[in-house]
C-alpha positions as CSV (number, residue, x, y, z in Angstrom):
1,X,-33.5,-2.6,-10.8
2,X,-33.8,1.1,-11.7
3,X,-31.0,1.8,-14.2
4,X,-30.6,5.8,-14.3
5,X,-29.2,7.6,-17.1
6,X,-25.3,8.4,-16.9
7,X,-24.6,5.8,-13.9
8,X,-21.7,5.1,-13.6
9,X,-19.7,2.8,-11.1
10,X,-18.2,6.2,-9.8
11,X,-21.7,7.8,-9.3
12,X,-22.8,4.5,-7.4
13,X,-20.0,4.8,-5.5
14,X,-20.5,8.4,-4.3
15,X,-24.2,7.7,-3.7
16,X,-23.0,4.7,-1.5
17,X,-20.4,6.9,0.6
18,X,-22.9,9.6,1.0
19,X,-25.5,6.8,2.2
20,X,-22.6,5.5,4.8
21,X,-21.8,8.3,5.7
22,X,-25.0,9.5,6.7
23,X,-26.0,6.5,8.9
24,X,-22.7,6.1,9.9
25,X,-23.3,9.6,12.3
26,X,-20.3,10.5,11.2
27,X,-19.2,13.6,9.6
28,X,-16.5,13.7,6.2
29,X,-14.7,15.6,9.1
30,X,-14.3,13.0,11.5
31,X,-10.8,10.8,11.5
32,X,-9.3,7.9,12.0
33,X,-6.3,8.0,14.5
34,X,-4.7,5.6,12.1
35,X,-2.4,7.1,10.3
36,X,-2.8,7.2,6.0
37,X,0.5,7.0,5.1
38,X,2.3,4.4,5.2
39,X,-0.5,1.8,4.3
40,X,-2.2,0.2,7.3
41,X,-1.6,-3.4,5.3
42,X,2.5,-3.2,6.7
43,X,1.0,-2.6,9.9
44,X,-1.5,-5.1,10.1
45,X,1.3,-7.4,8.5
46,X,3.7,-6.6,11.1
47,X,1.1,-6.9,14.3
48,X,0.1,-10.6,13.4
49,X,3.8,-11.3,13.5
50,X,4.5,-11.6,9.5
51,X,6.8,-8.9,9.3
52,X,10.1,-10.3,7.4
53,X,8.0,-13.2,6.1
54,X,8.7,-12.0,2.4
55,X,4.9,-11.9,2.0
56,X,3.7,-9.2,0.2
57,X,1.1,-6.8,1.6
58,X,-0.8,-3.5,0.1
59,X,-3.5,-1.4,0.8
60,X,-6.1,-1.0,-2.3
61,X,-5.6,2.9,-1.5
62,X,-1.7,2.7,-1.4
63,X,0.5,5.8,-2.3
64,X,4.0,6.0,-3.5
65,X,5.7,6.0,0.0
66,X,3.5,2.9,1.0
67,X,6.0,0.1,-0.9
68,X,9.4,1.7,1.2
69,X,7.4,1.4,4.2
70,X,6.2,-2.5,3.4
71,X,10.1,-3.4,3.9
72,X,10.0,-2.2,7.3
């Protein structure tokens, strides 16, 4: 394993992206038609029928206005 100077799990990270991105044939432009906000997880939550279930759901990336939204 080549261990470079100053790696971090951030800089691995970015290099992975970049790497994904790049095969991917995608662009940093390109969209999803999903939208960000809320978090997808209520959705998901709410298309396999859970929604009122009292389980809880998140996204990893999850904003502020994400929890309201979870209640749904």
């Amino acid at each position: 394993m080549d261990i470079r100077k100053n790696e971090s799990a951030l800089s691995l990270g970015i290099e992975a992206a970049e790497q994904a991105i790049q095969k991917s044939g995608l662009s940093t432009e390109d969209r999803s038609p999903m939208q960000a906000i809320p978090c997808a997880a209520s959705l998901f939550q709410r298309e396999l029928g859970l929604k009122g279930s009292g389980i809880p759901c998140f996204d990893v990336d999850t904003t502020c206005y994400s929890l309201p939204m979870a209640f749904l």
